[in-house]
MIVEXZA-192710 format. One record per residue (C-alpha): x, y, z negated; residue number from 0. Coordinates in Angstrom, 2 decimals. Last residue first. Example, Ala and Ser with C-alpha at 12.3 -4.5 7.8 and 13.67 -1.06 7.14 Angstrom:
REM residues 2
         u         v         w     i
     13.67     -1.06     -7.14     1
     12.30     -4.50     -7.80     0
***
This chain:
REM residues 612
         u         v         w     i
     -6.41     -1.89     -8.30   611
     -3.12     -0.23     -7.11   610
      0.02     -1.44     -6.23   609
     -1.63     -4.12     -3.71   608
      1.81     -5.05     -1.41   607
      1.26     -5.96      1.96   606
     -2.00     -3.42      2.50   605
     -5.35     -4.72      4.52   604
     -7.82     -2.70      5.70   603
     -7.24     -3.99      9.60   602
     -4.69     -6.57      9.95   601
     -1.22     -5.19     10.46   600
      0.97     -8.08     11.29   599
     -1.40     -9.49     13.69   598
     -2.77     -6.67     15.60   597
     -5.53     -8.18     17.14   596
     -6.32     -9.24     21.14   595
     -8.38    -12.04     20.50   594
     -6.17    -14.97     21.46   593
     -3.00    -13.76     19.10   592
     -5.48    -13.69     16.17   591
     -6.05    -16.88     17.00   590
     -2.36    -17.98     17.62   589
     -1.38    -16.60     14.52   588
     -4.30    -18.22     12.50   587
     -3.80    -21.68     14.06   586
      0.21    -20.81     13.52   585
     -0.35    -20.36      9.90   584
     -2.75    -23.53      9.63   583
     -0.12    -25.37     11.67   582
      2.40    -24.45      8.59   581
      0.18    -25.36      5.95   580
      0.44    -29.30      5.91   579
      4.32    -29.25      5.10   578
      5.07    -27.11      2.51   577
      1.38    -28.97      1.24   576
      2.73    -32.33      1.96   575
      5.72    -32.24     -1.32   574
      3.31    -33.91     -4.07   573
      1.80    -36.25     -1.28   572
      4.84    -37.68     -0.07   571
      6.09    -36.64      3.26   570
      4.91    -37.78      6.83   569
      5.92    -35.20      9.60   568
      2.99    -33.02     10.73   567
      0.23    -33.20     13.38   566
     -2.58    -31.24     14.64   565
     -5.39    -32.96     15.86   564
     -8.43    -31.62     17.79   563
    -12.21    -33.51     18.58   562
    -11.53    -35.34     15.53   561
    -12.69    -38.77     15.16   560
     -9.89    -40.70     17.61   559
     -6.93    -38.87     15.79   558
     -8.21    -39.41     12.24   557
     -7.45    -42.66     13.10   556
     -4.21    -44.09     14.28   555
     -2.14    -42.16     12.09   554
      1.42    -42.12     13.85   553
      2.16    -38.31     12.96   552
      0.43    -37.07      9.27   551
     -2.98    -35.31     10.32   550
     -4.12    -32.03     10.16   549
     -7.60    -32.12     11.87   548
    -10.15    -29.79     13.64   547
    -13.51    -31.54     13.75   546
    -16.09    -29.80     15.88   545
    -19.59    -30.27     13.77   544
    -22.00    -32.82     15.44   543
    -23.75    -33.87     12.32   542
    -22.75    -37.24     12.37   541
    -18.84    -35.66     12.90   540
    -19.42    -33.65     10.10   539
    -20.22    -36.82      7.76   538
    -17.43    -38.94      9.87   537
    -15.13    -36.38      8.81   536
    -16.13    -36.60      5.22   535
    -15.55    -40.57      5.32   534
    -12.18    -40.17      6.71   533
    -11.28    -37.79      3.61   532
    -12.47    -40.28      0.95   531
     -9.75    -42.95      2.77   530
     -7.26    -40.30      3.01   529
     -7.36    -39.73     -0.67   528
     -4.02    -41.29     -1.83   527
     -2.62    -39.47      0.08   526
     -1.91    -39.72      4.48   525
     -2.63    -35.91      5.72   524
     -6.04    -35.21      6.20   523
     -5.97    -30.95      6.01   522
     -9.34    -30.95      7.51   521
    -10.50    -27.96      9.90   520
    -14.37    -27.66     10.57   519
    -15.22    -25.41     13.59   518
    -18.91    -24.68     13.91   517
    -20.70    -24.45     16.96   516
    -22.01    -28.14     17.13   515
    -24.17    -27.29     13.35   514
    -22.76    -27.56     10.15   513
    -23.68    -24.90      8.12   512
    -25.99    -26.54      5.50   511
    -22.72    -29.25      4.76   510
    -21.65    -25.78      3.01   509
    -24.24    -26.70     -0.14   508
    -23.13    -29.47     -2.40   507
    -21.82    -32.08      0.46   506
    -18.80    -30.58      0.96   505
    -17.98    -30.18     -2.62   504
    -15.34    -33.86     -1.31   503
    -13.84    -31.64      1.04   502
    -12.78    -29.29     -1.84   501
    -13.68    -26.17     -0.03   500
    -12.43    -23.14      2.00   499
    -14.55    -20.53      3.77   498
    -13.41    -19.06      7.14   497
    -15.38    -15.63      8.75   496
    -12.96    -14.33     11.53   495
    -11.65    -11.55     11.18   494
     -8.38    -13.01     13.59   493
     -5.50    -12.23     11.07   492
     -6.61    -12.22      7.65   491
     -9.85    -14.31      7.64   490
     -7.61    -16.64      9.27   489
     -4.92    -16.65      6.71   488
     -7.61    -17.11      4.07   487
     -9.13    -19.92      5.54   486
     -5.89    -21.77      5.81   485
     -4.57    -20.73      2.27   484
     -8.04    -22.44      0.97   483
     -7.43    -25.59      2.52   482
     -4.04    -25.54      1.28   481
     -5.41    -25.21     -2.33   480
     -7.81    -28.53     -1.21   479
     -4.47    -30.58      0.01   478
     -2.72    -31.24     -3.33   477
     -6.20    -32.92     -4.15   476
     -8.59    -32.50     -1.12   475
     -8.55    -30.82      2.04   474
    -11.76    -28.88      3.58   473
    -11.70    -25.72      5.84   472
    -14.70    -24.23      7.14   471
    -15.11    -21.95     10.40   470
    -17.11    -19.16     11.33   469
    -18.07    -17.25     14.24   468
    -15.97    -19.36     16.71   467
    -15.07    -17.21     20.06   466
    -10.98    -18.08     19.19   465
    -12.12    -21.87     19.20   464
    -10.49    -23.40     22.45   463
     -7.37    -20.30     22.29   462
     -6.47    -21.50     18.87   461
     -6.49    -25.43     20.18   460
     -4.49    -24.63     23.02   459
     -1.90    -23.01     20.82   458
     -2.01    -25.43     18.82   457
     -0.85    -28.17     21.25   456
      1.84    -25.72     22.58   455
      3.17    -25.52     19.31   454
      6.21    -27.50     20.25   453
      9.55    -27.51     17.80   452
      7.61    -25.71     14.94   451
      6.05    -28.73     13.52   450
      9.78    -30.54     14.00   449
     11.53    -27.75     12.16   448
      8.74    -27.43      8.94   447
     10.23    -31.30      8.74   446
     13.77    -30.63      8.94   445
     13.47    -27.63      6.23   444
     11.91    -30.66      4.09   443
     14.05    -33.08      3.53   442
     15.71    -32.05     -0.09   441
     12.20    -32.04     -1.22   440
     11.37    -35.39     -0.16   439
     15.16    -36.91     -1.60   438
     14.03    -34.46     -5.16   437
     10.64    -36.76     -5.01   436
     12.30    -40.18     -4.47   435
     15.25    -39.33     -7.37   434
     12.63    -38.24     -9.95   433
     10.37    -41.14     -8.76   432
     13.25    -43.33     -9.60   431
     14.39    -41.86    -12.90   430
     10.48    -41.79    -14.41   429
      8.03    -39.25    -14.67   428
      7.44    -38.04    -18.13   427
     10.82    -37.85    -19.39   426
     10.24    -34.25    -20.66   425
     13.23    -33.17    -18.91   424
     12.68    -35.25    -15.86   423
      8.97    -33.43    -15.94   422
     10.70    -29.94    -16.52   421
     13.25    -30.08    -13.58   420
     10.50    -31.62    -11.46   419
      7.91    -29.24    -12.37   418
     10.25    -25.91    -12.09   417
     11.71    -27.71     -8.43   416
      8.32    -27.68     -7.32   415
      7.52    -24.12     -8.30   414
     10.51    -22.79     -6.26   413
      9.33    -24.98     -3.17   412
      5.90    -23.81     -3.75   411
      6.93    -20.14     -4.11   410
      9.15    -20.43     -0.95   409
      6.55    -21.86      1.17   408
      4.42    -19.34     -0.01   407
      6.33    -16.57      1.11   406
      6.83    -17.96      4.54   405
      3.86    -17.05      5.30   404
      2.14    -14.20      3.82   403
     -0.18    -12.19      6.21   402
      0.99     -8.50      6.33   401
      3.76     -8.98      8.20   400
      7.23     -8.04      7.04   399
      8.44    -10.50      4.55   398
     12.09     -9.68      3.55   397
     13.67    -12.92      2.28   396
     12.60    -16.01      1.27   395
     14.75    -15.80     -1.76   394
     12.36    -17.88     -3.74   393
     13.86    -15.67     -6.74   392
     13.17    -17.42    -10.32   391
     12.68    -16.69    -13.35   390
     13.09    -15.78    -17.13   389
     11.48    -13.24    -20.24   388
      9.77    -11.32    -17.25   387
      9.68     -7.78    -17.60   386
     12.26     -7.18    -14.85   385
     11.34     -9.96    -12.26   384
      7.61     -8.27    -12.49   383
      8.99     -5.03    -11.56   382
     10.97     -6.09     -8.91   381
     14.82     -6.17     -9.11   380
     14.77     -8.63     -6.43   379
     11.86     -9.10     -4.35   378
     10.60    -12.87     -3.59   377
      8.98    -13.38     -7.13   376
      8.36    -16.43     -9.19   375
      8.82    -14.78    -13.13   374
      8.56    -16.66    -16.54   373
      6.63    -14.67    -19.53   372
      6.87    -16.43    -22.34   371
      3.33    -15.44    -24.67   370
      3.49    -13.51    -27.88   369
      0.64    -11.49    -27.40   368
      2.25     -8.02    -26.52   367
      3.60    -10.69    -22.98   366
      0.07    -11.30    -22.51   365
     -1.10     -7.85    -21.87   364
      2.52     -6.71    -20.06   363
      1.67     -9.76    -17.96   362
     -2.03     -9.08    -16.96   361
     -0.80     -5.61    -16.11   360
      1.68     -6.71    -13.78   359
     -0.47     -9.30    -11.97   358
     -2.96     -6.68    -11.68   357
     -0.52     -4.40     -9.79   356
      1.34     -6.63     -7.71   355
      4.85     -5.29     -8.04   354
      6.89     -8.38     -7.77   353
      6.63     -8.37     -3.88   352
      6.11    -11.48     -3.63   351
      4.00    -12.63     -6.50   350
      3.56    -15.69     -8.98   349
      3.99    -14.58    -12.78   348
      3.84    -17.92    -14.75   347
      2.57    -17.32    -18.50   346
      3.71    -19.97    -20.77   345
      1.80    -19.82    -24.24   344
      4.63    -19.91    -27.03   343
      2.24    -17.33    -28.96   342
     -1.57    -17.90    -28.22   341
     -3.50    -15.95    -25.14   340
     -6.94    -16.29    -25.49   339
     -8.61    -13.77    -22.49   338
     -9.81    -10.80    -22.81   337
    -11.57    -10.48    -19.40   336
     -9.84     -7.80    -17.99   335
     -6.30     -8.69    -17.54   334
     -7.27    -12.07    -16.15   333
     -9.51    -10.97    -13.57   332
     -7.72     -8.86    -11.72   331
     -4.61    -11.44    -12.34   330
     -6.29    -14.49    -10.52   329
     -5.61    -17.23    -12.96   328
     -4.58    -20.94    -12.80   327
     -4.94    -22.61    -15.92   326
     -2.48    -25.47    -16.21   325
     -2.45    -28.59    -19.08   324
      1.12    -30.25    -19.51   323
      1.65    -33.85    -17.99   322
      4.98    -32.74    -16.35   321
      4.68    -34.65    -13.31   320
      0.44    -34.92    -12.80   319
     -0.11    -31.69    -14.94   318
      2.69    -29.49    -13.61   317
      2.18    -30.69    -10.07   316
     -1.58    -30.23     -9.70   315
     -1.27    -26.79    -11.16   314
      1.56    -26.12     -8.99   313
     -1.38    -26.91     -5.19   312
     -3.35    -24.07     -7.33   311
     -0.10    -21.47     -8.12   310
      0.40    -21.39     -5.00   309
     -3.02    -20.48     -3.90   308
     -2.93    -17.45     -6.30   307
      0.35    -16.27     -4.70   306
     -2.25    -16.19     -1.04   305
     -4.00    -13.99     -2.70   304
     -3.67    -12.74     -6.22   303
     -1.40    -14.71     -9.42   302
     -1.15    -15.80    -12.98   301
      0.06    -19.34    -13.82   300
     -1.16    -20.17    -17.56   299
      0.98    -22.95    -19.03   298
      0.01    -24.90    -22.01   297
      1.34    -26.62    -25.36   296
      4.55    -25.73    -23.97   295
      7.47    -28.21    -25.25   294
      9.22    -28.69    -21.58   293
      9.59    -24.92    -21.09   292
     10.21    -23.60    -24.50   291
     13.06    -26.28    -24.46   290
     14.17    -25.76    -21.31   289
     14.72    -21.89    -21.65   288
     18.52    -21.33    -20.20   287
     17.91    -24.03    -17.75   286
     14.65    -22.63    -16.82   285
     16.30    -19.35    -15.55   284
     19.09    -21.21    -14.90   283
     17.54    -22.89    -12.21   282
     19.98    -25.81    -10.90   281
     18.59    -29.41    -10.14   280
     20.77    -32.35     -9.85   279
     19.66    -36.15     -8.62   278
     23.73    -36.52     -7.89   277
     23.03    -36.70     -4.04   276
     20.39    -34.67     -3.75   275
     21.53    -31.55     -5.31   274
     19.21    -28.88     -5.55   273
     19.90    -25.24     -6.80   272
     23.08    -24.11     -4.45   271
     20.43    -24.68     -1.42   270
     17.42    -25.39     -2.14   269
     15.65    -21.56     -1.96   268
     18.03    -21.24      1.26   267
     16.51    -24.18      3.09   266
     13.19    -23.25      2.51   265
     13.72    -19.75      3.89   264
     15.65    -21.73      6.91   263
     13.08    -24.04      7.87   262
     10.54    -21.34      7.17   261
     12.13    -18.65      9.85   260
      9.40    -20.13     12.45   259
      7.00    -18.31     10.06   258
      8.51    -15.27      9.23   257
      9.19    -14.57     13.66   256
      5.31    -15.38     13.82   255
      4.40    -12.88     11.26   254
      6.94    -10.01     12.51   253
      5.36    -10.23     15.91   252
      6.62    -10.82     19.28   251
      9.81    -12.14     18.42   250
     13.34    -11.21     19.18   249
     14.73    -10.52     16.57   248
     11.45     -9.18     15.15   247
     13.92     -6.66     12.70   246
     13.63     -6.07      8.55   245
     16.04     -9.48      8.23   244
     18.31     -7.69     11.01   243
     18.91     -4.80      8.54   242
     20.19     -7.60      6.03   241
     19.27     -7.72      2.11   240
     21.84     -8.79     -0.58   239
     21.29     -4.90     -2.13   238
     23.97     -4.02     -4.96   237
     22.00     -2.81     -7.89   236
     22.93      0.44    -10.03   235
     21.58      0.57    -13.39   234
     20.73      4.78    -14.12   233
     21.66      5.55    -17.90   232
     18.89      7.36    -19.19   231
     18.84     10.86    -20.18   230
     15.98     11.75    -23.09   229
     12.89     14.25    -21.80   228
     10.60     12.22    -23.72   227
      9.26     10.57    -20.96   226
     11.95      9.34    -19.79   225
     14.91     10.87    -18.36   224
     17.08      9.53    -14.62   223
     19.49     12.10    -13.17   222
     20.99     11.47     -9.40   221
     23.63     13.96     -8.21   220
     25.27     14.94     -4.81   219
     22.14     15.62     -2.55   218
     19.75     16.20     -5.70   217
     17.35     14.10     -7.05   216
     15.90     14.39    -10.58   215
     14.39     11.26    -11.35   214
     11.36     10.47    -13.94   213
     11.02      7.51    -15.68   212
      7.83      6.11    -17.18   211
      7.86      2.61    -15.39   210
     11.57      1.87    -14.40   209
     13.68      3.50    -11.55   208
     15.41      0.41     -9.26   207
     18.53      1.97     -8.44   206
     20.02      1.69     -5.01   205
     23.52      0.52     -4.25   204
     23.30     -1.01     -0.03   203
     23.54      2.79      1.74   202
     22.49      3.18      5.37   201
     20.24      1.08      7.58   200
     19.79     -0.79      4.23   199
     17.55      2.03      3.07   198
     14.04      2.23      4.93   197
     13.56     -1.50      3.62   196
     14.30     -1.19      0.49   195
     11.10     -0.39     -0.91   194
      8.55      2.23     -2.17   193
     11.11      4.89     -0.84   192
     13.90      7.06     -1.72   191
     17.47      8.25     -0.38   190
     20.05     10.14     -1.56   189
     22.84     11.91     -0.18   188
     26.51     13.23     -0.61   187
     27.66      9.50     -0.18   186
     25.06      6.99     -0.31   185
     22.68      6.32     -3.27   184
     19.21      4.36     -2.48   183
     16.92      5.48     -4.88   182
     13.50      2.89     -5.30   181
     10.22      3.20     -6.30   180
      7.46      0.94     -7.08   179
      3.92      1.65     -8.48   178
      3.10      0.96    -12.04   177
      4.81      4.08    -12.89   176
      6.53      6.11    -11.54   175
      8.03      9.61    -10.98   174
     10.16     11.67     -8.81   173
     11.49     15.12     -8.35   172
     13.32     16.07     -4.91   171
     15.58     19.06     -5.46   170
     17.43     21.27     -3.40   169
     15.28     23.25     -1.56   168
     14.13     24.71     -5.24   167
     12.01     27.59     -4.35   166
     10.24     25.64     -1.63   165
      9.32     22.96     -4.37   164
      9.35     18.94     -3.66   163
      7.58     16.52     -5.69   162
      7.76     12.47     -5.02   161
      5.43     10.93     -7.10   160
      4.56      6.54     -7.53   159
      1.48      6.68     -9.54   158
     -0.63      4.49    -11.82   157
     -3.72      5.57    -14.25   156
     -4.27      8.22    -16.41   155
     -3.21     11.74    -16.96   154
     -2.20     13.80    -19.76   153
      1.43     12.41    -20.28   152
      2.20     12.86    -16.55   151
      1.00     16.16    -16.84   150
      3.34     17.11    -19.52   149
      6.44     15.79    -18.04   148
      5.08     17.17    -14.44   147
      5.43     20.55    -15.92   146
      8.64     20.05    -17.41   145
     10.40     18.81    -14.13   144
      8.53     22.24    -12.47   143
      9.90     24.33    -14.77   142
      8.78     26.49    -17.40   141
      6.16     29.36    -17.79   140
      3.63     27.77    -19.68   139
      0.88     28.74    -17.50   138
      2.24     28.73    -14.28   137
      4.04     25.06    -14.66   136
      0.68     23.61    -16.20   135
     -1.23     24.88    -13.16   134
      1.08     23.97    -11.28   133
      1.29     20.25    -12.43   132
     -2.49     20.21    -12.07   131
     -2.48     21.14     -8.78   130
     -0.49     18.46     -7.89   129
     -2.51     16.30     -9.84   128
     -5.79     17.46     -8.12   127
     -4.15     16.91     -4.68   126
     -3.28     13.11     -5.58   125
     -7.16     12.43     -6.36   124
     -7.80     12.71     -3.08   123
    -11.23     14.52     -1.54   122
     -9.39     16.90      0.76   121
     -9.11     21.30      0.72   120
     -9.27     22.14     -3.10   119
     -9.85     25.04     -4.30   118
     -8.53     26.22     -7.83   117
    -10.49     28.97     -9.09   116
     -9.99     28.39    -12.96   115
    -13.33     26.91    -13.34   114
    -12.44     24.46    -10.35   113
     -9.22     23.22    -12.43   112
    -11.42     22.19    -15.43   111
    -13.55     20.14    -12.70   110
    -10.37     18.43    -10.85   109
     -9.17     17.69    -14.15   108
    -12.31     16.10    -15.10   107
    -12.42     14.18    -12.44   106
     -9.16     13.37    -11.75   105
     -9.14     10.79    -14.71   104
     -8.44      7.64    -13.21   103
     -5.11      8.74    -11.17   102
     -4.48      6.33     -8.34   101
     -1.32      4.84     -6.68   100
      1.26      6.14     -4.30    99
      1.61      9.97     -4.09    98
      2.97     12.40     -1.95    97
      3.41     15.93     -2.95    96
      4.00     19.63     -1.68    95
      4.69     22.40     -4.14    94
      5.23     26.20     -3.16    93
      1.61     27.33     -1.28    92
      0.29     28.64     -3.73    91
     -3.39     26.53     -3.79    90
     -0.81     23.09     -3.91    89
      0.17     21.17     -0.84    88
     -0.64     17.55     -0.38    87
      1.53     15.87      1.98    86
     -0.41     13.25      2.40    85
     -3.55     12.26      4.24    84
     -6.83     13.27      2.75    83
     -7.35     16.46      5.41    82
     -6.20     14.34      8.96    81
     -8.63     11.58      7.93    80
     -9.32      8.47      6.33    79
    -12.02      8.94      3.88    78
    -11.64      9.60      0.29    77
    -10.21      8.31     -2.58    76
     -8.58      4.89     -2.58    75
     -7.14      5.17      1.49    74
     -3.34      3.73      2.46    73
     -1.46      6.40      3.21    72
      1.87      6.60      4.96    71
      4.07      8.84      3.47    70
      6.94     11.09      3.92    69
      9.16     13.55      2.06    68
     12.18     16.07      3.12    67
     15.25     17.66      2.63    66
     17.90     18.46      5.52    65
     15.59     20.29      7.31    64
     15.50     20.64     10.82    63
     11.81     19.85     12.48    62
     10.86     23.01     14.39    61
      7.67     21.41     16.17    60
      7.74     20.88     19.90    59
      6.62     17.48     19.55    58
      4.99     17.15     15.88    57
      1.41     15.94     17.01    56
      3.26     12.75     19.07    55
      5.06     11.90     16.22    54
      2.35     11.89     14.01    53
      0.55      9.55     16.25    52
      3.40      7.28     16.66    51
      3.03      7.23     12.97    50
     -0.36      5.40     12.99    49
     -3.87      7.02     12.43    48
     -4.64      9.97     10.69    47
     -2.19     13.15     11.23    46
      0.17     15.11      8.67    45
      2.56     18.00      9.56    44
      4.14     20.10      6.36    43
      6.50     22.73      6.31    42
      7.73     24.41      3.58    41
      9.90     27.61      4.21    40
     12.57     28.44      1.77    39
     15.48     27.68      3.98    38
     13.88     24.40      5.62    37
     11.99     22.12      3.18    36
     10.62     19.65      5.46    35
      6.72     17.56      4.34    34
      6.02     14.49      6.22    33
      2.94     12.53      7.02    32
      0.81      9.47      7.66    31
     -2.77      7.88      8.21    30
     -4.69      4.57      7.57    29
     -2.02      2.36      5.89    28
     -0.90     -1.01      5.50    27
      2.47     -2.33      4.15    26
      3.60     -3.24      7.21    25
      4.02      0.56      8.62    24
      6.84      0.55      5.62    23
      9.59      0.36      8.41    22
      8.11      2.84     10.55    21
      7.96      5.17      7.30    20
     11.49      4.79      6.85    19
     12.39      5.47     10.93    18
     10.20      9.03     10.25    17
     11.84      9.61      6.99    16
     15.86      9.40      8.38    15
     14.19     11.13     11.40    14
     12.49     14.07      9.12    13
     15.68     14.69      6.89    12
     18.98     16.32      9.16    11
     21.83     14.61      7.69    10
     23.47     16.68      5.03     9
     21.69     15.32      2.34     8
     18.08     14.81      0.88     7
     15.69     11.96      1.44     6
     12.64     10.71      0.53     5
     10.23      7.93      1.93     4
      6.50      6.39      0.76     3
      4.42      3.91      1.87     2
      1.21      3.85      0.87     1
      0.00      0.00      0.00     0
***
């Protein structure tokens, strides 16, 4: 959600902040900006739509500046439009803002501010802060860092600021919290944005700045205070990230590029951590904690989206290899509902980008209670990976498109090496099965290769069913979650209507849809439930729905009762879902593909939710 970019230096400002807001397009957003301090003259050019619109309205513009702001908005209060995008400028004319998150008391503020003869010229709630911190600056006579101190303890809610003053043309003031930020440092510059992305192109030491901090940016100085006006000591982070990582190489789209880069993602979450040969896991995070780990009484895995279906296909891992009870949570619900959280509980933070904003909340909530917190992000230095007690990186790398791919694949291969390591632990599965799974594990980047050798076959099947209205999705056991991933990546990508089910619920209501124009797609790979899951397909089959099937290669059945088959390499049933969900990706791809969409920027949809 909103992108935002900063710099200040002695290159000239708006095409360091134009490329930065190109790389941040994936994060969703419905119109863009950029605000240029030149001399002591602010100007600011904003436009609905995407960036190559902006550019387009700023040709023949006086750009130079050598200090400047962007965003890319993603819409929580008011309308897209030319008016609500950012920069906001405040009633004199001095301050212009951008803003990433939401303020939950504007109203009042807003309404106090009217009295006083403020006007207002969009419906955001970001415009009413900056006014706000104006008004505060005016009236007490001090500066502006001051007068967003005090504001910032007056308001509610989450932001991500960046503040620039035409009186002070060398200053950018910042602010977070609950939304990211990041300063990359290069030499007689800085740089800032809501992630790395718009940085590697020219510095690798950034500094993650924490919840409550505030940064005073200059071209040749960086100063980080809290709230309390106290200097803090800013932790520089060397960036492992690769401009060509942030590239299509090649591609078409960002999405399918992420999801033929699985056997490699996989590859690198293994590598250094399992070792085959000598039946050796490494995680230090759960190294370091094993015996909190392997003694919880329960473990509570907290996630949204796609993260959420992760943690669905772990739950059936943790409780069949480690035998300890799972509740899997969607954060927005978990942080409201009051939920019992007992000390020594294990929370499980699943989230790529680390700053999910319910999942966040929902930790900091049951981290007060006493519970462990243990981390599964992609992002390093995220927010989540820095209040969690331990963790993990899936090191999956930068993931562009909006539709999470090769994400997941790296959370389930993270969370299967957790179970395992804990289960051998615990001595609840036994030396041989220990070896056998780690040996199906180990194989699995050569498996996601052979699905991705020769998609013709799915490609044909995409463009067959693009027209569909609806489809349903049914899997069962470790395959049901995967189900569910495979409805939602459609939804995503094509807008088509997809529903997910336990096939076996079937029967107890979504059986009413079946009709000859519906598409039903079973995950049937060979488990110990592919005898229930041939009798469901003959169910839709009676009823003359189109049977789509993912099927393990060689079956001789499913193949002659689905109208389509898509086939993967045969794995055990506790490793099939890295397996079973890659031709659901490229089904969605190659949908979306079919109908003309944008893939990797589905409408409405933002990368990263840092807001509720």
């Amino acid at each position: 959600m909103c992108g935002i970019v900063g710099y200040i230096g002695s290159r000239q400002a708006y095409p360091v902040i134009i490329k930065g807001l190109k790389r941040l397009e994936y994060r969703g957003y419905d119109s863009s900006g950029v605000a240029l301090i030149e001399g002591n003259q602010l100007k600011v050019f904003k436009k609905k739509g995407k960036v190559a619109e902006l550019e387009e309205e700023v040709v023949d513009k006086n750009l130079s500046a050598h200090i400047g702001i962007g965003h890319t908005r993603w819409a929580t209060h008011g309308e897209p439009s030319d008016r609500n995008a950012h920069p906001h400028t405040s009633n004199s004319g001095n301050l212009a803002m951008i803003h990433n998150g939401i303020i939950e008391n504007y109203v009042p503020i807003k309404n106090d501010l009217l009295k006083k003869g403020y006007k207002f010229h969009s419906d955001t709630d970001t415009e009413v802060l900056l006014n706000f911190i104006e008004d505060i600056q005016k009236n007490n006579e001090c500066t502006l860092e001051q007068a967003l101190r005090i504001a910032l303890k007056r308001i509610v809610g989450a932001y991500c600021i960046l503040l620039i003053d035409k009186n002070e043309p060398d200053t950018i003031i910042a602010a977070r919290k609950g939304s990211p930020l990041v300063i990359g440092i290069g030499k007689g510059e800085h740089f800032l944005a809501s992630d790395a992305s718009p940085i590697i192109e020219y510095t690798k030491e950034v500094v993650y700045v924490n919840d409550y901090e505030i940064a005073i940016v200059k071209a040749d100085e960086l100063i980080l205070k809290n709230l309390g006006n106290e200097k803090q000591t800013p932790f520089i982070t060397k960036l492992d990230m690769e401009l060509a990582a942030i590239e299509k190489g090649g591609y078409d789209h960002f999405m399918l590029k992420e999801i033929n880069e699985q056997p490699d993602t996989i590859f690198d979450c293994l590598r250094g951590r399992l070792l085959a040969h000598n039946g050796q896991i490494n995680l230090s995070g759960v190294d370091n904690h094993i015996d909190i780990l392997k003694n919880a009484q329960r473990i509570v895995m907290v996630a949204c989206g796609t993260s959420w279906h992760a943690g669905l296909v772990a739950e059936y891992l943790f409780e069949e290899l480690c035998r300890i009870p799972v509740e899997v949570e969607y954060a927005s619900e978990f942080r409201y509902r009051n939920p019992i959280i007992n000390k020594g509980d294990i929370i499980i933070a699943i989230s790529q980008s680390g700053e999910t904003a319910d999942t966040l909340v929902a930790l900091e909530n049951a981290k007060e209670k006493g519970a462990f917190i243990f981390g599964v992000v992609n992002a390093v230095g995220s927010s989540i990976a820095r209040l969690s007690h331990a963790g993990a990186y899936t090191h999956s790398g930068p993931e562009i498109g909006v539709a999470s791919t090769k994400a997941f694949t790296g959370q389930l291969t993270v969370l299967s090496m957790i179970a395992l390591k804990i289960a051998h632990a615990k001595g609840t599965i036994s030396e041989a099965r220990y070896m056998e799974l780690i040996k199906e594990l180990e194989a699995i980047p050569e498996k996601v290769k052979e699905i991705l050798k020769d998609t013709t076959n799915i490609q044909r099947i995409a463009e067959k069913y693009k027209d569909a209205k609806d489809f349903l999705f049914l899997g069962r056991g470790y395959n049901f979650p995967v189900a569910l991933e495979g409805a939602l990546k459609l939804k995503e990508v094509s807008y088509i209507h997809a529903e997910g089910y336990p096939a076996a619920e079937m029967k107890h209501g979504p059986i009413a849809l079946v009709d000859e124009l519906l598409p039903v797609v079973f995950v049937a790979t060979k488990d110990r439930y592919y005898d229930k899951i041939v009798s469901n397909v003959q169910e839709i089959k009676a009823r003359k729905g189109q049977v789509i099937a993912v099927a393990t290669v060689h079956d001789s059945v499913i193949p002659t009762m689905a109208n389509d088959t898509m086939f993967v390499p045969d794995a055990d049933e506790v490793i099939a879902p890295l397996l079973s969900v890659v031709p659901l990706q490229l089904l969605s791809y190659y949908v979306g593909i079919a109908k003309g969409l944008d893939v990797d920027k589905p409408r409405n949809l933002a990368k990263s939710v840092t807001v509720e």
